[in-house]
C-alpha positions in Angstrom: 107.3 101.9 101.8 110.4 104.5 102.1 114.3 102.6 103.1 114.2 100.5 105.8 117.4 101.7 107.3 116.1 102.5 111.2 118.4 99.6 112.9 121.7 101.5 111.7 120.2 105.0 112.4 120.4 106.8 115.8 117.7 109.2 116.4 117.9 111.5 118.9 114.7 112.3 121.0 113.3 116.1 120.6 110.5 118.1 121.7 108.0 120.0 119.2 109.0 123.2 121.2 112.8 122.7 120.1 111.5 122.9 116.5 109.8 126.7 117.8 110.8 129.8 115.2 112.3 126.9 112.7 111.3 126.0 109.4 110.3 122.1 108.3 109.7 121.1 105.3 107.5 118.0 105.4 106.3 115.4 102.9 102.8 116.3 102.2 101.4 113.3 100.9 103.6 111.3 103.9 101.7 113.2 105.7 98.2 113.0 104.5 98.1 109.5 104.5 99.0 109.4 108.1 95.9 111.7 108.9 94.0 109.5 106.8 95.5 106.4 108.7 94.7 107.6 112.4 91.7 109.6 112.3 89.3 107.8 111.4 85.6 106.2 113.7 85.3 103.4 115.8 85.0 101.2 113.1 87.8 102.6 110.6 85.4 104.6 108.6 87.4 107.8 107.7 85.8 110.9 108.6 83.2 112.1 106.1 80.5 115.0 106.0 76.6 114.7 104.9 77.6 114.2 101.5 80.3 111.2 101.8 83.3 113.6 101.3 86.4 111.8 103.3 87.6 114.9 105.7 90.3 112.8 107.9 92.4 114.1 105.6 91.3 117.8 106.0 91.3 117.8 109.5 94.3 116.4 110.6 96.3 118.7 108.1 93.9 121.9 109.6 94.6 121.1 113.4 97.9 119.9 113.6 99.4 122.7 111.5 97.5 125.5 113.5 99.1 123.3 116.8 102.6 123.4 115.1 101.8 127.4 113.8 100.8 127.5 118.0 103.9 126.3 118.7 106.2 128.3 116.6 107.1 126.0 113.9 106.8 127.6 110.2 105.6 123.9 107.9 106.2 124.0 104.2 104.4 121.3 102.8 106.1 119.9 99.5 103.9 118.0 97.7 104.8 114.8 94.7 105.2 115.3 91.8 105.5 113.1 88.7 106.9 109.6 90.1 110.2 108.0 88.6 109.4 105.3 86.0 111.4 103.2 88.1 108.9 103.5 91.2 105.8 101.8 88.8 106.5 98.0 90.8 106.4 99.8 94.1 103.1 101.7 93.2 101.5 98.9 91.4 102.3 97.0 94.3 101.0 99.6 96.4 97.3 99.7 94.7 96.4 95.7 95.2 97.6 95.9 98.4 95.2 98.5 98.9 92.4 96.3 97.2 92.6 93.2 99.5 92.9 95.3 102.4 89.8 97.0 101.4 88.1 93.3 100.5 89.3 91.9 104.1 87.9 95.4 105.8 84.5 94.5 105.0 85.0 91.1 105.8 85.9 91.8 109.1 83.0 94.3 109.7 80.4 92.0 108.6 81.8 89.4 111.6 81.6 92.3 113.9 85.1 92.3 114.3 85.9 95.7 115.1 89.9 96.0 115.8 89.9 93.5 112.5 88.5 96.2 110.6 90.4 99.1 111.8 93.6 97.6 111.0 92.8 96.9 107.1 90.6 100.1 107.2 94.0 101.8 107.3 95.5 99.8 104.8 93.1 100.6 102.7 93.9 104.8 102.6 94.1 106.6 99.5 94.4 109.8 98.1 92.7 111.7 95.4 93.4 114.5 93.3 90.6 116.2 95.0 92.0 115.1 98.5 95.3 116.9 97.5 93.6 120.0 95.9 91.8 120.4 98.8 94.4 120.0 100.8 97.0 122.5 99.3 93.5 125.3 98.8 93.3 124.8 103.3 97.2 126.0 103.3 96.4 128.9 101.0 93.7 129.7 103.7 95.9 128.8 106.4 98.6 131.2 105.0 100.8 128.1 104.7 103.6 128.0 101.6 103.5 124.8 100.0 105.4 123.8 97.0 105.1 121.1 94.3 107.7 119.5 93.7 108.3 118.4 89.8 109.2 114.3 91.2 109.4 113.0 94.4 108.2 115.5 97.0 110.7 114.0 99.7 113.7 114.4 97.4 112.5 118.5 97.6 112.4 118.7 100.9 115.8 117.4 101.4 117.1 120.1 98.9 115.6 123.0 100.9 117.6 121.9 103.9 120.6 121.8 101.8 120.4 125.5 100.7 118.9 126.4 103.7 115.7 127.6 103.4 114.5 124.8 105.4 116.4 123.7 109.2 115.0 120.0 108.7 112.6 117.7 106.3 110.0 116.1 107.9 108.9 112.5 107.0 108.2 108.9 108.6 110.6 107.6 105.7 114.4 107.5 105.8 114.6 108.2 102.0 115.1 112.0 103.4 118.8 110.9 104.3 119.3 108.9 101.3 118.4 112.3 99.0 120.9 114.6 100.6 118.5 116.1 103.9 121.0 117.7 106.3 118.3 116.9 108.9 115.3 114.4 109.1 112.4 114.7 112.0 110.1 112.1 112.6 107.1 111.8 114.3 106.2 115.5 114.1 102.7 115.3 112.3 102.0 112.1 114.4 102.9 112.5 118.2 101.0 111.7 120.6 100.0 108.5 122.3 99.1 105.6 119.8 97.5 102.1 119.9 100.1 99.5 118.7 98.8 97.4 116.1 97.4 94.0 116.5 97.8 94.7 120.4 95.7 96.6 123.2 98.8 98.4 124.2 99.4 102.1 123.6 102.9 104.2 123.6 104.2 107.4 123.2 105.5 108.3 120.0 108.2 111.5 120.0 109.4 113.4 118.1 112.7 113.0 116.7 116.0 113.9 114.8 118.8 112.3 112.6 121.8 114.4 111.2 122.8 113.2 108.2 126.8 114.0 108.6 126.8 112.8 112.2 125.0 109.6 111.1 127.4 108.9 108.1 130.2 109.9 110.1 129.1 107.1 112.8 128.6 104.4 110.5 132.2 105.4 109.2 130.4 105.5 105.2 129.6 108.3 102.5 126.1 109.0 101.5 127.3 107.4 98.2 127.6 104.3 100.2 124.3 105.0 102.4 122.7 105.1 98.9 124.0 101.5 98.4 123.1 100.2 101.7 119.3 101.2 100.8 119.5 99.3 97.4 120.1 96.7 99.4 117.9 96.5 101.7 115.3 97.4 99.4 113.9 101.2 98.4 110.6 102.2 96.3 112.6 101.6 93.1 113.8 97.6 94.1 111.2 96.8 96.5 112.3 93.3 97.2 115.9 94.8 97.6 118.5 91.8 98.1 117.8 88.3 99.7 118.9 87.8 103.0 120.2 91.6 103.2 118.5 93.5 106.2 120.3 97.4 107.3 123.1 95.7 109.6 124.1 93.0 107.2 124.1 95.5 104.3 126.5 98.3 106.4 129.0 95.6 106.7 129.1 94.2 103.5 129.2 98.4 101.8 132.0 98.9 104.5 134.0 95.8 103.2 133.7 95.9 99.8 133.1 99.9 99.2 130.2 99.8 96.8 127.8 97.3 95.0 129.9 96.7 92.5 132.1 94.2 94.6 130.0 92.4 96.7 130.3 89.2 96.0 127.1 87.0 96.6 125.4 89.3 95.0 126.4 89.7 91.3 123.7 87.9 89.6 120.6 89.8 91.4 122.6 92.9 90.3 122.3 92.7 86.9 118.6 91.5 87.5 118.5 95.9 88.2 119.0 98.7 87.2 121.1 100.2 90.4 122.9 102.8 88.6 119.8 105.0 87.8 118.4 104.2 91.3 121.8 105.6 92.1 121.0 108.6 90.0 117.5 109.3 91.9 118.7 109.7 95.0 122.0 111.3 94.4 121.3 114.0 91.4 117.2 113.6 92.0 114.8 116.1 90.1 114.4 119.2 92.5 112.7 122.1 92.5 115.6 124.9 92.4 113.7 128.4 92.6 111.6 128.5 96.1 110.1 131.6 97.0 108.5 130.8 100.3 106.3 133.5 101.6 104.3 133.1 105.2 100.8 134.7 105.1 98.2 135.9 107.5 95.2 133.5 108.1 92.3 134.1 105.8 89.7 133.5 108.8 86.2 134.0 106.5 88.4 131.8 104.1 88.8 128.7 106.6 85.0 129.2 107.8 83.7 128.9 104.6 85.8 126.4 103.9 85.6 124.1 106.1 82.4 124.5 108.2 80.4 125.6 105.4 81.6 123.2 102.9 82.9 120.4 104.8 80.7 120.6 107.7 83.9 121.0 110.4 82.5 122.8 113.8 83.3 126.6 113.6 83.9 126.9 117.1 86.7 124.5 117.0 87.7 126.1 114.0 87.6 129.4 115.5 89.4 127.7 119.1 92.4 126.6 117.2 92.9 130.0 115.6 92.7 132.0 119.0 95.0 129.1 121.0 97.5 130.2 117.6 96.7 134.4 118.3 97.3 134.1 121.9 100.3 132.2 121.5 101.4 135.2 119.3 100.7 138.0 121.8 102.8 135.9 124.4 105.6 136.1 121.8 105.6 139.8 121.2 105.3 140.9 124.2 107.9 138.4 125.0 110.5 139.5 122.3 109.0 143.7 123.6 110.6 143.0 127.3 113.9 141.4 125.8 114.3 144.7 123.5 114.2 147.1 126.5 117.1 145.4 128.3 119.3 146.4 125.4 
């Protein structure tokens, strides 16, 4: 689900290329479930190999990170860890909406209604522990760091732009901002030109970035207060948030009253939560402090036997995506060799 906080937000339209020689740290499991979303057969059956093994998951992480590695971008996947107690309604909530979208899937495919069963077929995604131990042994492979992250995996990847070892988090959610991130980009694992849903009209979905300071600077609020204007609109750890509070109504009521606290129409849902630790999540969240994030070379007999040999993936697309990722590094060299003998 993640804050609902887009109407107040202003994103500012990027390229992948302006990301080139940077380092993101993006929220693995946001992203995994996005590959498992969007890549998927005609009729919303996720990728699998002979044996039924789901690969969506497997190939969407394996070809857009060698097209971002292509690019120039260095991805650090941070992966969940153990969720807050608080978060137990959101998940629950989470799992049978999974369930009737799974129930309604087959529904819809037995009446031959294709688009029907798409759109619950993606409701329906879920990872496994195998899914995300698969997924972190491709990285190794890949020579991709990835970190676990001892809570929230979003909540790391907003630290790592604080102290700098990352330039921005990457995620669909605005949580990102909520936690601290000096710099959120969207629509980096997902760009491209996508079918809206329910409609047979497609669009182009950038990339983008929001600043943190320049967006509580706009809004003329502190993050303290940003963190407020989330609880009311609803996060993962208040789900329904506060009736008749959407992101616009919410920044003015903050900006009037300063804090929670003092809003007035709103004193008996308070006590009905517990806002102070939600408070504490996103403010002083659980972090991984010590990051040692190391690049390696691409294990190429690795990612073979990997995933053609295991998983049934077509070497020479395999091998295609490493040699676009090669050449692209020859161009750079001799690039950066040409600039060195002008000074």
């Amino acid at each position: 689900m993640g804050v609902d906080i887009k109407e107040i937000v202003n994103a500012r339209k990027i390229s992948l290329e302006d990301l080139a020689d940077k380092i993101l740290a993006i929220d693995a499991h946001n992203a995994l479930y996005q590959f498992l979303s969007i890549i998927r057969e005609r009729t919303g059956e996720p990728l699998r190999d002979s044996h039924g093994n789901i690969t969506s998951h497997l190939s969407g992480l394996y070809y857009r990170t060698m097209n971002l590695l292509t690019i120039g971008i260095k991805p650090i996947y941070v992966f969940d860890g153990e969720p807050p107690t608080l978060k137990s309604t959101e998940l629950s909530r989470r799992k049978l909406l999974k369930e009737d979208a799974k129930i309604k899937y087959s529904i819809a495919l037995e009446k031959g209604d294709i688009e029907e069963a798409m759109k619950y077929a993606k409701r329906a995604s879920y990872l496994t522990d195998q899914m995300i131990s698969d997924s972190k042994k491709l990285l190794e492979l890949m020579g991709i760091p990835w970190i676990q992250a001892p809570s929230e995996g979003e909540a790391t990847a907003a630290y790592l732009t604080i102290i700098g070892k990352a330039y921005a988090a990457v995620s669909q959610d605005y949580d990102t901002l909520l936690f601290g991130g000096k710099r959120l980009c969207r629509n980096i694992t997902i760009s491209g030109r996508r079918k809206l849903p329910g409609k047979n009209v497609y669009q182009e979905v950038e990339p983008e970035e929001i600043l943190l300071d320049e967006t509580l600077k706009n809004l003329g609020i502190t993050r303290e207060q940003l963190v407020d204007i989330g609880i009311l609109v609803g996060t993962d750890f208040n789900p329904e948030g506060f009736k008749g509070y959407g992101p616009i109504r919410a920044l003015k009521a903050v900006k009037q009253y300063g804090k929670l606290e003092n809003i007035p129409d709103i004193q008996e849902e308070l006590k009905l939560i517990d806002y102070n630790s939600i408070r504490e999540i996103f403010l002083r969240p659980k972090v991984i402090e010590t990051v040692n994030i190391e690049f390696k070379k691409i294990d190429e007999n690795g990612l073979l036997e990997f995933l053609c040999d295991k998983y049934e993936f077509s070497e020479e697309r395999v091998l295609n995506a490493i040699k676009k990722y090669k050449e692209a590094e020859e161009r750079k060299l001799k690039r950066e060799s040409s600039l060195d003998r002008w000074f």
